[in-house]
GUGUNU-747205 format. One record per residue (C-alpha): residue in one letter; residue number from 1; x, y, z negated. Coordinates in steps of 0.02 Angstrom, whole numbers, plus 32768, in hexadecimal, padded with zeros to 4 digits. Each point is the difference from the previous one (the first is absolute). Last residue first. Layout:
BEGIN
vexro rest = a nr = NUM X = X Y = Y Z = Z
...
END
This chain:
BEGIN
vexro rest = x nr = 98 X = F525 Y = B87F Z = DF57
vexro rest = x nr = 97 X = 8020 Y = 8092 Z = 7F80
vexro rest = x nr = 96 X = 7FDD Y = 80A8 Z = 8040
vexro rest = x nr = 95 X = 806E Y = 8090 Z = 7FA0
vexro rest = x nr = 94 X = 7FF0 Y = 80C7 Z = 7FFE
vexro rest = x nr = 93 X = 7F62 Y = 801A Z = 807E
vexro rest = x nr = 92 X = 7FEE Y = 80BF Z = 8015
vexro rest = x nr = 91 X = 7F64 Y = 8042 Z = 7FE0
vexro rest = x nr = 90 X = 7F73 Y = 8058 Z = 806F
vexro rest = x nr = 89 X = 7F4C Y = 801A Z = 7F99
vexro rest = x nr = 88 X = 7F55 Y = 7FF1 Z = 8020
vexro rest = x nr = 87 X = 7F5A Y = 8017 Z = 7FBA
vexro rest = x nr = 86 X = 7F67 Y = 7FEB Z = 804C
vexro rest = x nr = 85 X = 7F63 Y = 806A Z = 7FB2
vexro rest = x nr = 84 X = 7F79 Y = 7F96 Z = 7FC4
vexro rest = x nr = 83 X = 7F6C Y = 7FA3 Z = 803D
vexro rest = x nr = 82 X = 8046 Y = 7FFC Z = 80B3
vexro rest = x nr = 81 X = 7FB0 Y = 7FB7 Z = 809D
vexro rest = x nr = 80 X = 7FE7 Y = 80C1 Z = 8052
vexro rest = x nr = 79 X = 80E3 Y = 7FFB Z = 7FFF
vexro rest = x nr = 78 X = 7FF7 Y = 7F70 Z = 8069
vexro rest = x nr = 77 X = 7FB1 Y = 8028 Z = 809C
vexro rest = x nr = 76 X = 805E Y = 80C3 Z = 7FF5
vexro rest = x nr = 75 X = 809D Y = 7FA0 Z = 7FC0
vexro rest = x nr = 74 X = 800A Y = 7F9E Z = 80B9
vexro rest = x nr = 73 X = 7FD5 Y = 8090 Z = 807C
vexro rest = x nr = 72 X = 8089 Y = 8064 Z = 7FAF
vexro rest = x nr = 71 X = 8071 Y = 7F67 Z = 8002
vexro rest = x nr = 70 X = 7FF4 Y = 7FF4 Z = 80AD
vexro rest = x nr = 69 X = 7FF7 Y = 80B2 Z = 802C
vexro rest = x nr = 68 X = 80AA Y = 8000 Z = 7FB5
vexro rest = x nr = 67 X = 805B Y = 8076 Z = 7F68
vexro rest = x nr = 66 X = 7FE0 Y = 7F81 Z = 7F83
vexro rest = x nr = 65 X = 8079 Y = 7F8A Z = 8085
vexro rest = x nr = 64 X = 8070 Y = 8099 Z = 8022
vexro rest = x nr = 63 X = 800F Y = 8015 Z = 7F3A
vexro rest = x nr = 62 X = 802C Y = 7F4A Z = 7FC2
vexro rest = x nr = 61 X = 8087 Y = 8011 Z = 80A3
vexro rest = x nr = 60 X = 8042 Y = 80A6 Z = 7FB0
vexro rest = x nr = 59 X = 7FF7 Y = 7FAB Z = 7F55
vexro rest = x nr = 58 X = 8099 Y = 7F76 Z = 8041
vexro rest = x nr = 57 X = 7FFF Y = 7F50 Z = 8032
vexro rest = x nr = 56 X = 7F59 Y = 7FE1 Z = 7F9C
vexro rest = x nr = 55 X = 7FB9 Y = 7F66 Z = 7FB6
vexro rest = x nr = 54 X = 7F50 Y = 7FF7 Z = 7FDA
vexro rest = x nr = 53 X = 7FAC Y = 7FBF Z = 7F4D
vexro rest = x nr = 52 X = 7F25 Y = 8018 Z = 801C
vexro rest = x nr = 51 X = 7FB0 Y = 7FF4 Z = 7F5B
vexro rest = x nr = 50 X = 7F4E Y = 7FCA Z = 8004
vexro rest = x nr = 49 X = 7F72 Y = 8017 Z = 7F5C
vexro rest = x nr = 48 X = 7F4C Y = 7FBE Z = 8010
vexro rest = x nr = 47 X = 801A Y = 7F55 Z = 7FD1
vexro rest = x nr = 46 X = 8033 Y = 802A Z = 7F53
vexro rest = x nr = 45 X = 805A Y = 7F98 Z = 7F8B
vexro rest = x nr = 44 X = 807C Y = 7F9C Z = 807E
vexro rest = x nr = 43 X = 8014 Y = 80AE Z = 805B
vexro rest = x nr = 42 X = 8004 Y = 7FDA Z = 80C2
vexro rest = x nr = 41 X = 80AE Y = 802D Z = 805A
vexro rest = x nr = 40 X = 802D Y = 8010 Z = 80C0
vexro rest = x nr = 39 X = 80A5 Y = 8016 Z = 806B
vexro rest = x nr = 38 X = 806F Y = 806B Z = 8066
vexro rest = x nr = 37 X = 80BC Y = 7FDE Z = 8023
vexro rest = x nr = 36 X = 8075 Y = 8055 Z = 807B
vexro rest = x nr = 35 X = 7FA1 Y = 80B3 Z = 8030
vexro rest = x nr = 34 X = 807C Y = 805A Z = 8056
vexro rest = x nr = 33 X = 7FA9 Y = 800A Z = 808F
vexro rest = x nr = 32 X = 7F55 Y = 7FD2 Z = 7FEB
vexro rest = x nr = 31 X = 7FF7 Y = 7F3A Z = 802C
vexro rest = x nr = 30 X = 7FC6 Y = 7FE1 Z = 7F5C
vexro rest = x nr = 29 X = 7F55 Y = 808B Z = 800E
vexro rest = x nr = 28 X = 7FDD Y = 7FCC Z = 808C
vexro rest = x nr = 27 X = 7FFC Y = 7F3A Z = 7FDD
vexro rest = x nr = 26 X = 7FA4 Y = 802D Z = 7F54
vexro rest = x nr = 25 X = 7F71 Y = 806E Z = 8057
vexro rest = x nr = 24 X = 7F74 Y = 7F8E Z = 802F
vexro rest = x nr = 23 X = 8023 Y = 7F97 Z = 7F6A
vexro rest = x nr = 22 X = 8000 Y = 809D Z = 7F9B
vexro rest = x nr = 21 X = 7F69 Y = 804E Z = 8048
vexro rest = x nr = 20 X = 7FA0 Y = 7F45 Z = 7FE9
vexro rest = x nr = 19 X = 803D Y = 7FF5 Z = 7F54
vexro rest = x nr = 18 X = 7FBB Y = 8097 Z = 7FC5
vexro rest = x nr = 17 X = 7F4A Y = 7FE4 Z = 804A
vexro rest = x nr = 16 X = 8018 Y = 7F6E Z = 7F90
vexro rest = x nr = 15 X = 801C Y = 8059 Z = 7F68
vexro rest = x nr = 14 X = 7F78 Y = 808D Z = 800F
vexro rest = x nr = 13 X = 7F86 Y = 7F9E Z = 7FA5
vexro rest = x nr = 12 X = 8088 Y = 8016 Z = 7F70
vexro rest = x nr = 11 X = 7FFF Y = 80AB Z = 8022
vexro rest = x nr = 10 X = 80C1 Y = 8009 Z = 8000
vexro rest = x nr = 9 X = 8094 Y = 802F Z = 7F99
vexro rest = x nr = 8 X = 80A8 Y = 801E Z = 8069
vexro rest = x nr = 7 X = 80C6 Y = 7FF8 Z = 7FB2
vexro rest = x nr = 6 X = 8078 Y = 8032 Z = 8094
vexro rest = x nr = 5 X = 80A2 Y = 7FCE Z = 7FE4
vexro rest = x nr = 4 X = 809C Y = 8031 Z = 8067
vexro rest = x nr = 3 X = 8099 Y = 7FA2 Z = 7FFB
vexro rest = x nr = 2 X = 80B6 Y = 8058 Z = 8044
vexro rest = x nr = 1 X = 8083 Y = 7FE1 Z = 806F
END
């Protein structure tokens, strides 16, 4: 199992356009195969920065889902929203403490 983090700056009149792809797209996106976790972050600071944190089975099931027509579709609505270039990264979670 591993996390993956995906850090995304938006126009900020861009933000709710954001959250309407995302809440059309979160129950997809979970029930990916593999997928066992997804949610949704809002900086404190700055309104216009998300991090999505999904949980992933193994990187062959992170790659089928990038791979898909629905995430295709999905990144080409949100990837026009951007202010900055998304970054993302795949780590391995050490320790969780309930």
């Amino acid at each position: 199992m591993f996390v993956r983090i995906v850090k995304m700056k938006f126009e900020k009149e861009n933000i709710p356009l954001f959250k309407a792809v995302f809440e059309e797209s979160k129950e997809t996106i979970r029930s990916s195969e593999g997928c066992t976790f997804l949610e949704l972050y809002q900086d404190k600071k700055d309104e216009t920065i998300f991090f999505t944190y999904s949980y992933w089975e193994e990187e062959a099931n992170l790659d089928a889902y990038r791979n898909s027509d629905f995430f295709k579709s999905v990144w080409a609505r949100t990837k026009v929203l951007f202010s900055a270039k998304p970054e993302a990264w795949s780590v391995n979670k050490i320790e969780s403490l309930p």
